[in-house]
Every structure is written in C-alpha cells, then in structure tokens.
mmJSON file of the N, C-alpha and C atoms, coordinates in Angstrom:
{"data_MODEL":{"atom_site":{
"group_PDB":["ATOM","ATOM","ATOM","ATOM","ATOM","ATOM","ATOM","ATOM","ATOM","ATOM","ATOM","ATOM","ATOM","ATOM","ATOM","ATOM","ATOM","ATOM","ATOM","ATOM","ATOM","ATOM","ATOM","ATOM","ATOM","ATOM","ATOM","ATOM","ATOM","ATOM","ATOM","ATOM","ATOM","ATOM","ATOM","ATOM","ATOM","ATOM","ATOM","ATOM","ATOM","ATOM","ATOM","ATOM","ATOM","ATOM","ATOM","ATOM","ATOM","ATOM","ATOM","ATOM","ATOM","ATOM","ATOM","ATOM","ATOM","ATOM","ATOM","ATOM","ATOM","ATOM","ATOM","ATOM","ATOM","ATOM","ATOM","ATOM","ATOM","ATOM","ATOM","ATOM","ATOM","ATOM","ATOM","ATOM","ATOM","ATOM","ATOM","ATOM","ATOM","ATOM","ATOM","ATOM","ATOM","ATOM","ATOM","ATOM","ATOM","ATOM","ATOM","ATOM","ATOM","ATOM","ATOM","ATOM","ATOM","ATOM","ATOM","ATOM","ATOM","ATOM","ATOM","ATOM","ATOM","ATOM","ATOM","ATOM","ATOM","ATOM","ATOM","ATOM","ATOM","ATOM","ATOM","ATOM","ATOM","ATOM","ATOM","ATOM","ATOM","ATOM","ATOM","ATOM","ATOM","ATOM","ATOM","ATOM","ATOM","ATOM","ATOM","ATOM","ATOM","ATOM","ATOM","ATOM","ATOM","ATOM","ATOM","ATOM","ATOM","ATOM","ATOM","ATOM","ATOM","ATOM","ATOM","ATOM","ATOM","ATOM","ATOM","ATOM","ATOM","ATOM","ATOM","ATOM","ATOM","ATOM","ATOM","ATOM","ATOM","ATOM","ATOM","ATOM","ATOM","ATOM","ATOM","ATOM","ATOM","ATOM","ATOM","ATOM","ATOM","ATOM","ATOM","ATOM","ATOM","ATOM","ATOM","ATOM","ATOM","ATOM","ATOM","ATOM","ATOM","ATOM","ATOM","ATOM","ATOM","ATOM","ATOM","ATOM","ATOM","ATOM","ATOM","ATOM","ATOM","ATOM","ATOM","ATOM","ATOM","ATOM","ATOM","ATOM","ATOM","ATOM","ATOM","ATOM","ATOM","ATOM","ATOM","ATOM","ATOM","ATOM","ATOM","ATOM","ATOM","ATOM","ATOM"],
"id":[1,2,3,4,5,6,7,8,9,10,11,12,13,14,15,16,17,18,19,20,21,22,23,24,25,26,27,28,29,30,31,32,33,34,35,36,37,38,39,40,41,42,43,44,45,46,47,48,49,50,51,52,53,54,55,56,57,58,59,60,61,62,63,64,65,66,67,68,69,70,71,72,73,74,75,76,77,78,79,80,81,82,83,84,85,86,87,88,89,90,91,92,93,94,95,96,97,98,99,100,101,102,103,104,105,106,107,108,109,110,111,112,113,114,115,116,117,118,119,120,121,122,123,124,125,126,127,128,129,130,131,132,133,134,135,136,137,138,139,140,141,142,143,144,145,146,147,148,149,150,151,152,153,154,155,156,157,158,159,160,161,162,163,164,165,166,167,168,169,170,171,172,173,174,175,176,177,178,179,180,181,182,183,184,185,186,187,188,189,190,191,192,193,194,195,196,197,198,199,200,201,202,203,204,205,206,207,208,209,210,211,212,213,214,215,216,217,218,219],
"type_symbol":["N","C","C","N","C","C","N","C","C","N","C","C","N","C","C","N","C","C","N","C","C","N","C","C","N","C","C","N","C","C","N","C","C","N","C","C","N","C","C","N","C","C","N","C","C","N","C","C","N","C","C","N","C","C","N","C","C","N","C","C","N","C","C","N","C","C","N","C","C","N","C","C","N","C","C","N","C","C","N","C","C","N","C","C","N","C","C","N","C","C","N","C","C","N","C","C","N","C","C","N","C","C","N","C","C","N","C","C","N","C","C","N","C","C","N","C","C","N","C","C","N","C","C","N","C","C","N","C","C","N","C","C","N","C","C","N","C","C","N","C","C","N","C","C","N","C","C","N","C","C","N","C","C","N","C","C","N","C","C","N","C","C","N","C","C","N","C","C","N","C","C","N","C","C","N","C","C","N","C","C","N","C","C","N","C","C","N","C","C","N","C","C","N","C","C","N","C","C","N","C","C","N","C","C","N","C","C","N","C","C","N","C","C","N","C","C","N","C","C"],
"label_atom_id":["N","CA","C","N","CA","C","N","CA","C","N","CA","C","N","CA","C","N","CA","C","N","CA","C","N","CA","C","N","CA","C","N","CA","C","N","CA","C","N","CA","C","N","CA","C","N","CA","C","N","CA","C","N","CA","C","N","CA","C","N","CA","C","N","CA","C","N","CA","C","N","CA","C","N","CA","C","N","CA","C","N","CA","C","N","CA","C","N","CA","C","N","CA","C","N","CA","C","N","CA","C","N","CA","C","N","CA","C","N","CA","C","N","CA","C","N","CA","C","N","CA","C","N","CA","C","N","CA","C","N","CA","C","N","CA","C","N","CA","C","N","CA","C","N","CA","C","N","CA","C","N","CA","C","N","CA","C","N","CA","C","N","CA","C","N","CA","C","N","CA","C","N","CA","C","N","CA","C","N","CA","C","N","CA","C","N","CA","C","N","CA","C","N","CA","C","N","CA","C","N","CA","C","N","CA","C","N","CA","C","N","CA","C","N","CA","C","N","CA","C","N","CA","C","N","CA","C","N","CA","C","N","CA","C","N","CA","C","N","CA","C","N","CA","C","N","CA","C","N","CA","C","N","CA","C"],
"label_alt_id":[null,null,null,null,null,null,null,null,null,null,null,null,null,null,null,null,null,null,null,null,null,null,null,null,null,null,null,null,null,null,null,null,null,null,null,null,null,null,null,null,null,null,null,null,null,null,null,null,null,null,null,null,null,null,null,null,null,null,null,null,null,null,null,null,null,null,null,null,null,null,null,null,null,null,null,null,null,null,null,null,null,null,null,null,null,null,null,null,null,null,null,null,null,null,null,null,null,null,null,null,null,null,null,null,null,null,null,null,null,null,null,null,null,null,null,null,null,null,null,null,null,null,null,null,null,null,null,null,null,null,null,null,null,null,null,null,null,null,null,null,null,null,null,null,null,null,null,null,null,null,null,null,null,null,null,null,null,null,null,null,null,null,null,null,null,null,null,null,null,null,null,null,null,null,null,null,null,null,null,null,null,null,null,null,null,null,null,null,null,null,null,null,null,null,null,null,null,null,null,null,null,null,null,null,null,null,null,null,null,null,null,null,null,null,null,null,null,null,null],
"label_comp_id":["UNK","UNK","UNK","UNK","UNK","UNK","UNK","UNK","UNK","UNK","UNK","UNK","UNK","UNK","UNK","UNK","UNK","UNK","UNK","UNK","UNK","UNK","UNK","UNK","UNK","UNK","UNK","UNK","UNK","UNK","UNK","UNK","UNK","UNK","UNK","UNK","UNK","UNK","UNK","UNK","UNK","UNK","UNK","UNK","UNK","UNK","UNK","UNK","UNK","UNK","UNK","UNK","UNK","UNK","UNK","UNK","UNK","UNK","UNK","UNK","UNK","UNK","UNK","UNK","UNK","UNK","UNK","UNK","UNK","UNK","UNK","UNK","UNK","UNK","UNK","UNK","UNK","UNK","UNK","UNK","UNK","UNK","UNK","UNK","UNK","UNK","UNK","UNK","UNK","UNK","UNK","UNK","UNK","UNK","UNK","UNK","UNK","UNK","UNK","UNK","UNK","UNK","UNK","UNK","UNK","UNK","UNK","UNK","UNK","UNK","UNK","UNK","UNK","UNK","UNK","UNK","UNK","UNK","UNK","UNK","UNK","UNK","UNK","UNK","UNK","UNK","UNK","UNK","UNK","UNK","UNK","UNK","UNK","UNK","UNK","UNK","UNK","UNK","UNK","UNK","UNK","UNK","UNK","UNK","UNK","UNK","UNK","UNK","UNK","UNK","UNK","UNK","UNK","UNK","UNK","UNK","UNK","UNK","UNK","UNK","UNK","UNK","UNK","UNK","UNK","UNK","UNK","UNK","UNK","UNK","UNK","UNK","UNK","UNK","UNK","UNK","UNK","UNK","UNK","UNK","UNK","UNK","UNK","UNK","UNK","UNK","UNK","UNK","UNK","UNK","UNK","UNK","UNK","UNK","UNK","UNK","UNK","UNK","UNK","UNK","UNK","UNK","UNK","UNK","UNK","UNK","UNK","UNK","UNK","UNK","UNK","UNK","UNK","UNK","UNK","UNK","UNK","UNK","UNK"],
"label_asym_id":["A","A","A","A","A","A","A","A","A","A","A","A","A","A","A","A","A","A","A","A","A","A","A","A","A","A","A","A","A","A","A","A","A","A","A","A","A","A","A","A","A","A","A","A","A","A","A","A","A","A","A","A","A","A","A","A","A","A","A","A","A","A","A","A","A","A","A","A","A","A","A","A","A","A","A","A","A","A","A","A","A","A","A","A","A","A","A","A","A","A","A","A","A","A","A","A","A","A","A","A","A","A","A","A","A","A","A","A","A","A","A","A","A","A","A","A","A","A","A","A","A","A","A","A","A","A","A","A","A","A","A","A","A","A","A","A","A","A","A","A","A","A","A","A","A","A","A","A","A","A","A","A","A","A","A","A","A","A","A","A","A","A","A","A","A","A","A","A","A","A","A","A","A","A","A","A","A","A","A","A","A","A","A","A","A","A","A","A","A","A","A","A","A","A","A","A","A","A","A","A","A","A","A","A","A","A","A","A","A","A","A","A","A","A","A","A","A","A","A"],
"label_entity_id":["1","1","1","1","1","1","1","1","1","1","1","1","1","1","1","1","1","1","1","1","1","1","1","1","1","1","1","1","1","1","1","1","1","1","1","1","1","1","1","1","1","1","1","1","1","1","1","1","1","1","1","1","1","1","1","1","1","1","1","1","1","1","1","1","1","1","1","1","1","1","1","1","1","1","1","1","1","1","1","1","1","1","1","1","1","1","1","1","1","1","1","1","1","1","1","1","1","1","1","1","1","1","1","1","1","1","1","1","1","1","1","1","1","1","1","1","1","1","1","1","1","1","1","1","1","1","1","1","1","1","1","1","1","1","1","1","1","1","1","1","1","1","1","1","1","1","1","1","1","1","1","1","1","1","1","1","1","1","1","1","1","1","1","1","1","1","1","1","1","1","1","1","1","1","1","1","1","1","1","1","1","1","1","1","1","1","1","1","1","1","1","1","1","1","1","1","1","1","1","1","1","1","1","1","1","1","1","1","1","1","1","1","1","1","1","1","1","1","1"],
"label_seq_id":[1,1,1,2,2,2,3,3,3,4,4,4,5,5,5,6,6,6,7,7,7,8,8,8,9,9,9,10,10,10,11,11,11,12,12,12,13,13,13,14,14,14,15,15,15,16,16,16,17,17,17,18,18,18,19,19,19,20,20,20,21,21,21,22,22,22,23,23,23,24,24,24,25,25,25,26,26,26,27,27,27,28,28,28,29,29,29,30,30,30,31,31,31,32,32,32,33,33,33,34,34,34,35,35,35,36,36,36,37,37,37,38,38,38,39,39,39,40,40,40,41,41,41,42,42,42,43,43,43,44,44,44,45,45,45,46,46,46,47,47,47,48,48,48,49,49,49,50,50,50,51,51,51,52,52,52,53,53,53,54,54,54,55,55,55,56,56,56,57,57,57,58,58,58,59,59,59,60,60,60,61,61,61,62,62,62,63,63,63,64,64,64,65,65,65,66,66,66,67,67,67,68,68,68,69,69,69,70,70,70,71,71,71,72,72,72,73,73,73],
"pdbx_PDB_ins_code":[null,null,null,null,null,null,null,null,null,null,null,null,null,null,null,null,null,null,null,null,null,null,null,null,null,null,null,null,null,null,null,null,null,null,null,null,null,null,null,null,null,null,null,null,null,null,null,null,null,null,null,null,null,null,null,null,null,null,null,null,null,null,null,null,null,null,null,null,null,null,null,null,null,null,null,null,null,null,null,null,null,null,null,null,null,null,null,null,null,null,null,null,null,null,null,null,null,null,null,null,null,null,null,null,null,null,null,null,null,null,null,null,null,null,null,null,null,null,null,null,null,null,null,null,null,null,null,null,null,null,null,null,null,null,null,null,null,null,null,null,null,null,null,null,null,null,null,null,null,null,null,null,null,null,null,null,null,null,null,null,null,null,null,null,null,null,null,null,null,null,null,null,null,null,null,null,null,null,null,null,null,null,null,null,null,null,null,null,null,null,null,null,null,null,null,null,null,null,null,null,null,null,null,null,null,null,null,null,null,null,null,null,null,null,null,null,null,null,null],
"Cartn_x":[20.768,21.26,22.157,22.156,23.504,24.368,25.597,26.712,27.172,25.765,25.6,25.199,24.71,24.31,25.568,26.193,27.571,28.557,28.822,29.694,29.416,27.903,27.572,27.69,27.817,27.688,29.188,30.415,31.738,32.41,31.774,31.483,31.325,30.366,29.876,30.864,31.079,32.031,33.125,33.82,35.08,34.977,34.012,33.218,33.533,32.948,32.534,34.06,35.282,36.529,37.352,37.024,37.626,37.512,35.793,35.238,35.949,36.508,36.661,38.45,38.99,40.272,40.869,39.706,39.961,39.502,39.291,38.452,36.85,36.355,35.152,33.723,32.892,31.932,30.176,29.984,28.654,27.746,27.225,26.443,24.568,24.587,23.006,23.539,24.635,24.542,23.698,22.936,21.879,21.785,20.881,20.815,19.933,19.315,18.16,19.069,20.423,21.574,22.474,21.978,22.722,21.827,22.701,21.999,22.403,21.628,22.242,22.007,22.864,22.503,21.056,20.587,19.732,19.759,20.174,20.288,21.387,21.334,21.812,23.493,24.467,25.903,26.896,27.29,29.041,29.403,30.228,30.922,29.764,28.548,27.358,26.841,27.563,27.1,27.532,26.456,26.434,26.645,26.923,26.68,25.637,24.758,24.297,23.671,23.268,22.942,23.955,24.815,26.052,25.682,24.045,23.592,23.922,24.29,24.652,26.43,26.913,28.373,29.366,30.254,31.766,32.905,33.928,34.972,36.131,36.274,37.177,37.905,38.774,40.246,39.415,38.68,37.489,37.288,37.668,37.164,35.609,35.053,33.366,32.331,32.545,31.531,31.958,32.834,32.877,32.472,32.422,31.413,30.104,29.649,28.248,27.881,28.686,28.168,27.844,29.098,28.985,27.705,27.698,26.596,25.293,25.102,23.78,23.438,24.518,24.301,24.128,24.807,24.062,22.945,22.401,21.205,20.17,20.154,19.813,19.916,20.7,21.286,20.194],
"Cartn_y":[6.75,5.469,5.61,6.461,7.217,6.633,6.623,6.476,5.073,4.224,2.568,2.041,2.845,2.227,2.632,3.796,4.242,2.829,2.668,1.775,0.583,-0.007,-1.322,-1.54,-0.065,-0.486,-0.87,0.052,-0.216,-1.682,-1.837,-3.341,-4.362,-4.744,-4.963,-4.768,-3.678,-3.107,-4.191,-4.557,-5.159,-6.77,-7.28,-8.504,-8.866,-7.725,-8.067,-8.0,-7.102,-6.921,-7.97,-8.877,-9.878,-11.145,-11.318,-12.203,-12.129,-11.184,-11.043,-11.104,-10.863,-11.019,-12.365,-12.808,-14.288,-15.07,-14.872,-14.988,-15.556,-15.259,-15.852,-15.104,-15.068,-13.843,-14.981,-13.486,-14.239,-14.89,-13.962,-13.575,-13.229,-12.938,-12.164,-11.292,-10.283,-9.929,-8.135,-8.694,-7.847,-7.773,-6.48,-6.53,-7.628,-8.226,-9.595,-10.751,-10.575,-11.532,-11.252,-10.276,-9.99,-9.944,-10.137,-10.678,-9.815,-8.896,-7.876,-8.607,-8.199,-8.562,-7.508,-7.926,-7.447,-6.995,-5.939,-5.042,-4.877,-3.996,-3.675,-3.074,-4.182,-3.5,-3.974,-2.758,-2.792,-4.11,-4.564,-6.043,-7.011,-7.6,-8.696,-8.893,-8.806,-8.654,-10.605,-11.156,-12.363,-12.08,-12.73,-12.436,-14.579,-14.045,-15.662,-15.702,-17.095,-17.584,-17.447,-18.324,-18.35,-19.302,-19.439,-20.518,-20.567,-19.074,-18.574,-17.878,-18.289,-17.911,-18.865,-18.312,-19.654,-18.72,-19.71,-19.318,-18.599,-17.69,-17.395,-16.189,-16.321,-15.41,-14.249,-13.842,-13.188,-11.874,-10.96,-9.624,-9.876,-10.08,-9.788,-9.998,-11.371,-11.716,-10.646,-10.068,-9.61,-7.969,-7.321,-6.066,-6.612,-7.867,-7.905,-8.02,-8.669,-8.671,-6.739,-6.353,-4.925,-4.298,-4.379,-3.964,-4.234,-5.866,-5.853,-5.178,-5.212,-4.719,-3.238,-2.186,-1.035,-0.947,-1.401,-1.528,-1.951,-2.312,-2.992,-2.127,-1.282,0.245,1.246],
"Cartn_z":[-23.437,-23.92,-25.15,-25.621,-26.778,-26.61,-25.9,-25.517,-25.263,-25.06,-24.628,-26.375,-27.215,-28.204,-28.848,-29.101,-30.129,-29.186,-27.957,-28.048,-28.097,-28.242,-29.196,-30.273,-31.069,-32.798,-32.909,-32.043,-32.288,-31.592,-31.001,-30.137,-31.815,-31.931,-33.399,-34.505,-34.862,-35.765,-35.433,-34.019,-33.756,-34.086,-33.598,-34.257,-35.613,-36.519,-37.666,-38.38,-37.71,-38.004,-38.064,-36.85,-36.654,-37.424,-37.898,-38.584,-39.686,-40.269,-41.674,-41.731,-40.659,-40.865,-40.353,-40.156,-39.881,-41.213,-42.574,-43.46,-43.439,-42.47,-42.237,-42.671,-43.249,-43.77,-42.729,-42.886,-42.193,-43.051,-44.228,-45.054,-45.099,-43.88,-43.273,-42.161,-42.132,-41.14,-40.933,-40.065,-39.913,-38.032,-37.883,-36.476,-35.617,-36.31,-36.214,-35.46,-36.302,-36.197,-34.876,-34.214,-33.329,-31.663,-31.02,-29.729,-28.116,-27.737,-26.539,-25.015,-23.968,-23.014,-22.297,-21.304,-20.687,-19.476,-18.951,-19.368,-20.545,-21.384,-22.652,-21.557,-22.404,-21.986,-23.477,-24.002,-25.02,-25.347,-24.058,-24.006,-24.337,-24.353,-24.038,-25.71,-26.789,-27.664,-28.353,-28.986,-29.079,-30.97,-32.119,-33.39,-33.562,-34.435,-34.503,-35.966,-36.096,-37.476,-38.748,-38.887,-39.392,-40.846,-40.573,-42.174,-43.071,-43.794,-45.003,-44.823,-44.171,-43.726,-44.373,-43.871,-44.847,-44.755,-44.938,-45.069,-46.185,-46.344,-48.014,-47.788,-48.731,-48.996,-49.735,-50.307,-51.284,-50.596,-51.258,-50.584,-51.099,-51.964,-52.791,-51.46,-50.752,-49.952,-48.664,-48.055,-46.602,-47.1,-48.517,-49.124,-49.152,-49.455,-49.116,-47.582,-46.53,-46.021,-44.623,-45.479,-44.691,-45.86,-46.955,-47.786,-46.668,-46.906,-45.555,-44.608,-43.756,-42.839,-42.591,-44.273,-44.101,-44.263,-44.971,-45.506,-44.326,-43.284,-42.456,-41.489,-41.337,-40.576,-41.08],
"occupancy":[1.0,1.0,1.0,1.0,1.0,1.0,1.0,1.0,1.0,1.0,1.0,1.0,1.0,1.0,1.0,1.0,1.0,1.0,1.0,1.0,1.0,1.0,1.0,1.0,1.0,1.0,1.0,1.0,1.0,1.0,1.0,1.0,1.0,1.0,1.0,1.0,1.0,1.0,1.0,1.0,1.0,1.0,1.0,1.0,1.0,1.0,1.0,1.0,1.0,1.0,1.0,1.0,1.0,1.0,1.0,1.0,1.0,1.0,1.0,1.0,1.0,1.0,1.0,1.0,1.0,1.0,1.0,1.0,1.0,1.0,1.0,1.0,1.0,1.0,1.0,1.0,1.0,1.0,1.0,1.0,1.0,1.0,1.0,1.0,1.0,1.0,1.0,1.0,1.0,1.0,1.0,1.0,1.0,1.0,1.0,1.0,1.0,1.0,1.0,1.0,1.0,1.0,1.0,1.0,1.0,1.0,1.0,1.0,1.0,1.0,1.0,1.0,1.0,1.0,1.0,1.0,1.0,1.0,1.0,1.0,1.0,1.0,1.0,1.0,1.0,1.0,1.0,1.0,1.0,1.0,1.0,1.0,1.0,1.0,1.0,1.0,1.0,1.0,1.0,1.0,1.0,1.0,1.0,1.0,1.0,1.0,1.0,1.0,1.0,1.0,1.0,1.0,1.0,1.0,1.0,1.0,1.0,1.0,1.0,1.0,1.0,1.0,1.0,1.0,1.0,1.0,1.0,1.0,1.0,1.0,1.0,1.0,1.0,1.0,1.0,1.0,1.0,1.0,1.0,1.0,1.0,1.0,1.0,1.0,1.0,1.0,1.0,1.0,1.0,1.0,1.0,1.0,1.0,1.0,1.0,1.0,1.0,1.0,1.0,1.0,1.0,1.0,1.0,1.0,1.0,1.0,1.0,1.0,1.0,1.0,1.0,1.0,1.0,1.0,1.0,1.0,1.0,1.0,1.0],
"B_iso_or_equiv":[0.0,0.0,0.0,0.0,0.0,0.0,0.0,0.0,0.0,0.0,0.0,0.0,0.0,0.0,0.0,0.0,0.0,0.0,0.0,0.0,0.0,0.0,0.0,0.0,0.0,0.0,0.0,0.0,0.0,0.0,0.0,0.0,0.0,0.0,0.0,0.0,0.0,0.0,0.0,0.0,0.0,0.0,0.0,0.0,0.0,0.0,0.0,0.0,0.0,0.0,0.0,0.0,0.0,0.0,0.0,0.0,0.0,0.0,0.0,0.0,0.0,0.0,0.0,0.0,0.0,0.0,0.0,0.0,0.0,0.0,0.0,0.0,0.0,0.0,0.0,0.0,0.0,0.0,0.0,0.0,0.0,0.0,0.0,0.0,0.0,0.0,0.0,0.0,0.0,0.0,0.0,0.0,0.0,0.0,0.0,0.0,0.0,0.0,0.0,0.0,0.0,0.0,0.0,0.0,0.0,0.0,0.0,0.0,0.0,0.0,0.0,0.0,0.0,0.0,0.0,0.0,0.0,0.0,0.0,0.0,0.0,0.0,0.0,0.0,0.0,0.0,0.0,0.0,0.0,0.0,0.0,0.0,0.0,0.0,0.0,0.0,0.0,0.0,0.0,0.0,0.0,0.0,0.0,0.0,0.0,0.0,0.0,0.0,0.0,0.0,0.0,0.0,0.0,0.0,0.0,0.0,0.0,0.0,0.0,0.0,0.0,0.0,0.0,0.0,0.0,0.0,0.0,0.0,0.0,0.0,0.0,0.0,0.0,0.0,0.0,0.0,0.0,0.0,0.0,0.0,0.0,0.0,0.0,0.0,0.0,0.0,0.0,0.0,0.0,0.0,0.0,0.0,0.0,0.0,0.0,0.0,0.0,0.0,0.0,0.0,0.0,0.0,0.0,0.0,0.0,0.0,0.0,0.0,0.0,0.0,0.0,0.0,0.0,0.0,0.0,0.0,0.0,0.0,0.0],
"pdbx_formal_charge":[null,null,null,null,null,null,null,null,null,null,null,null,null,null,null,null,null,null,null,null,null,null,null,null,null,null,null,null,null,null,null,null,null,null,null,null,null,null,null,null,null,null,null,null,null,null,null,null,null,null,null,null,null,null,null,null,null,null,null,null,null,null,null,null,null,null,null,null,null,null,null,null,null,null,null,null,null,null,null,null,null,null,null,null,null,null,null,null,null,null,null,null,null,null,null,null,null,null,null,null,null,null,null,null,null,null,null,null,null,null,null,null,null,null,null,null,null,null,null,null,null,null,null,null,null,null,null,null,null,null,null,null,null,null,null,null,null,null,null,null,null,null,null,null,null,null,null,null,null,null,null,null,null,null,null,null,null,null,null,null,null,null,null,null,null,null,null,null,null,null,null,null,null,null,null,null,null,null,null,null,null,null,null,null,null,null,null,null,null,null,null,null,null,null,null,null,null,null,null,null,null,null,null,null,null,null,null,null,null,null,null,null,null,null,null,null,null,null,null],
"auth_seq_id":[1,1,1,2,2,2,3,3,3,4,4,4,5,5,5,6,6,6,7,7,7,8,8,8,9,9,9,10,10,10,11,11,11,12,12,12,13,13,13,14,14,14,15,15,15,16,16,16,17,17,17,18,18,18,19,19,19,20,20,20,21,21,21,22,22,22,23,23,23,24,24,24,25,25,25,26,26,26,27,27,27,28,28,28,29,29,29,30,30,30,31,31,31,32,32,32,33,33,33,34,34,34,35,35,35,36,36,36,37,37,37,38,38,38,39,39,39,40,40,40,41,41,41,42,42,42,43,43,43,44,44,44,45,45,45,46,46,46,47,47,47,48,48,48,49,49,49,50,50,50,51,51,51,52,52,52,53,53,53,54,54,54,55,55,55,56,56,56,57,57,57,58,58,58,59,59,59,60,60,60,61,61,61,62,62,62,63,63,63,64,64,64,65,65,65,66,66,66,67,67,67,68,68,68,69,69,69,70,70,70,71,71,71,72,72,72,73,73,73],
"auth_comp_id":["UNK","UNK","UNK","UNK","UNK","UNK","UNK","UNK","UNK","UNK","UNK","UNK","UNK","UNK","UNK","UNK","UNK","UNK","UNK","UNK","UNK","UNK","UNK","UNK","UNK","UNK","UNK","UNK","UNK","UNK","UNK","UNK","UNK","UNK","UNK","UNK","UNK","UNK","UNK","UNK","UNK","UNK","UNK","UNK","UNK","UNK","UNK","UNK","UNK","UNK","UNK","UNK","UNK","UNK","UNK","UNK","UNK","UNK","UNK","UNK","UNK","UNK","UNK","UNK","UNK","UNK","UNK","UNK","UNK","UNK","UNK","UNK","UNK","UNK","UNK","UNK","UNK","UNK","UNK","UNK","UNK","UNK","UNK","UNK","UNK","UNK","UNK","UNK","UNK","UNK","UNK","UNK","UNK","UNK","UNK","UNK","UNK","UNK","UNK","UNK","UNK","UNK","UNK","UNK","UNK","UNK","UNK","UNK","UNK","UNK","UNK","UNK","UNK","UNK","UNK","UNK","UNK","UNK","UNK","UNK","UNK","UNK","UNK","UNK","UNK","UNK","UNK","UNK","UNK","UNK","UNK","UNK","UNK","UNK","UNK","UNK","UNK","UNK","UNK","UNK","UNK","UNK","UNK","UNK","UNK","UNK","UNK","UNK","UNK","UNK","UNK","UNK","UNK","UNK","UNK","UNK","UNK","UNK","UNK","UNK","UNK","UNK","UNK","UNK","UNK","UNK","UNK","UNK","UNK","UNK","UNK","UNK","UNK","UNK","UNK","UNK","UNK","UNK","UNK","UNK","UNK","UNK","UNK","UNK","UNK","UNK","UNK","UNK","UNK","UNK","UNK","UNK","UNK","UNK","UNK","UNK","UNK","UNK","UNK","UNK","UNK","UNK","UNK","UNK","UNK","UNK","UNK","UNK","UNK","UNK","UNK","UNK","UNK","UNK","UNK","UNK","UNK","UNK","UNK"],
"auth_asym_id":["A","A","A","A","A","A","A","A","A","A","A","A","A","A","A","A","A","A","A","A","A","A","A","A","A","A","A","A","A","A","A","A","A","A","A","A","A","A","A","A","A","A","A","A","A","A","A","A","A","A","A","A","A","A","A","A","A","A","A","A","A","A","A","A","A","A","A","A","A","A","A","A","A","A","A","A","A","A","A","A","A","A","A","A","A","A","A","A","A","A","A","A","A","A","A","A","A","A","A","A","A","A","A","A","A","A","A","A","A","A","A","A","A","A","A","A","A","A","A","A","A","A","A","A","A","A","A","A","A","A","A","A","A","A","A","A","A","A","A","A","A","A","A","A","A","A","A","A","A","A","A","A","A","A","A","A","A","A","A","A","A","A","A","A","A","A","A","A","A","A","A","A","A","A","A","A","A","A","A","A","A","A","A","A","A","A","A","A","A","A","A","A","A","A","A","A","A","A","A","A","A","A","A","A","A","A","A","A","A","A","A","A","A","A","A","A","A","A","A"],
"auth_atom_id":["N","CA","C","N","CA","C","N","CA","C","N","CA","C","N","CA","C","N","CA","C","N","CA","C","N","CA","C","N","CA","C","N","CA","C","N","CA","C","N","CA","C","N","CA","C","N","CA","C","N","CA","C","N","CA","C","N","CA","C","N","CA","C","N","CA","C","N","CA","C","N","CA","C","N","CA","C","N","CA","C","N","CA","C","N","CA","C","N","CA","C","N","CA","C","N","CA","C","N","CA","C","N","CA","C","N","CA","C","N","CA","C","N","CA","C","N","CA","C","N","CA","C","N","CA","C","N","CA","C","N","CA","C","N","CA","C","N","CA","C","N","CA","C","N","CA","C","N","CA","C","N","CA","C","N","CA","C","N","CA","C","N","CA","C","N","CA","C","N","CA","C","N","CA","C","N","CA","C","N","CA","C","N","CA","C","N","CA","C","N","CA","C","N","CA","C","N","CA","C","N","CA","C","N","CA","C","N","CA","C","N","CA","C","N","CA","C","N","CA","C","N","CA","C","N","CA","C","N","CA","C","N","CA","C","N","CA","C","N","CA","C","N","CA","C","N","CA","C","N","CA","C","N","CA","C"],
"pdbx_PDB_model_num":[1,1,1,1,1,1,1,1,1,1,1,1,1,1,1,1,1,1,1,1,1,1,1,1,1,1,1,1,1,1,1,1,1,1,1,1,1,1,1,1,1,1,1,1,1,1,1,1,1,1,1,1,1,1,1,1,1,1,1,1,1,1,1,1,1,1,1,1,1,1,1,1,1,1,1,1,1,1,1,1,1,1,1,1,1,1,1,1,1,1,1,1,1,1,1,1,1,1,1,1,1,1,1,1,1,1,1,1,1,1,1,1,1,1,1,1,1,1,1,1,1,1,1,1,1,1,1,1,1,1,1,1,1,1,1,1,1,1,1,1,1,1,1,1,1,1,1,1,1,1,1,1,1,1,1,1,1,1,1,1,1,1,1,1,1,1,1,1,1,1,1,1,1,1,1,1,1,1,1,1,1,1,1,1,1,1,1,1,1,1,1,1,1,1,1,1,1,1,1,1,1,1,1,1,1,1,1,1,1,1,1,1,1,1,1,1,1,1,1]
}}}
C-alpha cells in the first residue's frame, strides 16, 4: 500500500497547494480533516471542517497551517 499512500499524501499536498494559492487557509489541517475513499484511491481524497479557516493575502496563517499538519505527520 506504499505507492497508494505516497500518492495520497501528494494528492493532499495538491489540495493544500491550491487552497493557499487561492488565499484560503484551513486552519486545523490535520489528517482527522481529511476524508479517503473506500477502497483507499489517490484521486477520492475529500479535505473537511473549514471552522477555523478564512480567507487572506497573509503568508503567517498558510505556515501554520502546514506547521499543523507536520506536526500531525
């Protein structure tokens, strides 16, 4: 399952790329926050709970939210 999980995290990774160049920050993003299909496939990846999220021009909040999510890694 290696090869299904390395191309979920980059799956993810593209998500979280997009979120942020769209100025959008999550601010919990954690794997809790994230949602796989069943069977587990790359493409099926859902991101959720956007409670603590928002919108901003701000590099500070889109380092916390990759901060989280190492940490959470």
């Amino acid at each position: 399952h290696a090869p299904v999980r390395a191309a979920r995290m980059t799956a993810f990774g593209g998500i979280v790329a997009r979120l942020h160049a769209a100025g959008l920050v999550h601010g919990d993003l954690t794997l809790r926050n994230l949602l796989v299909s069943d069977p587990p496939r790359a493409d099926s990846l859902i991101l959720v709970d956007f409670g603590l999220g928002g919108f901003t021009q701000e590099s500070e909040p889109r380092g916390v939210d990759l901060h989280i999510l190492e940490e959470a890694l």
